[in-house]
C-alpha positions in Angstrom: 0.0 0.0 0.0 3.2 2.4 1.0 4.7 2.3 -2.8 0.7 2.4 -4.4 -0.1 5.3 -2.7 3.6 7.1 -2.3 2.9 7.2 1.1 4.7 6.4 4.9 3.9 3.5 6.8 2.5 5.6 9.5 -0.1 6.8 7.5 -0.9 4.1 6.2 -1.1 2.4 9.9 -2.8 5.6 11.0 -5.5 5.3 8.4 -5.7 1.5 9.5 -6.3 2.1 13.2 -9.6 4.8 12.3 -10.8 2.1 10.0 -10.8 0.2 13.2 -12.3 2.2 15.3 -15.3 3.0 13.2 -15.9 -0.3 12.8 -15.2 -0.9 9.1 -12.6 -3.1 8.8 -11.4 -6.1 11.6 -7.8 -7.6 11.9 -7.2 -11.3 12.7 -3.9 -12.2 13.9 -1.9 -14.0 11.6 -4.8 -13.9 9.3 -4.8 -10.1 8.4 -7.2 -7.3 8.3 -10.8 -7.3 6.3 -13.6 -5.0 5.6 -16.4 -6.5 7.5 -20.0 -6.7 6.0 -22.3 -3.9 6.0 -24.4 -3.5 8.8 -27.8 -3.0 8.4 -28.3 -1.0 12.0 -25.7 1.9 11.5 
């Protein structure tokens, strides 16, 4: 993702984490990180 979008690894970690926390994407260890479905209730 760094060399698609020219960018560090911190911002690329820092967009990761707000994914996160709104609740769009989930990490699995040593399985990765995934969007998760759309939810109906938001």
């Amino acid at each position: 993702m760094c060399a698609k979008y020219d960018v560090s690894t911190q911002v690329i970690r820092s967009a990761m984490l707000i994914l996160r926390a709104e609740g769009l994407v989930e990490g699995h260890q040593g399985r990765g990180v995934y969007v998760r479905a759309p939810n109906a209730d938001r």
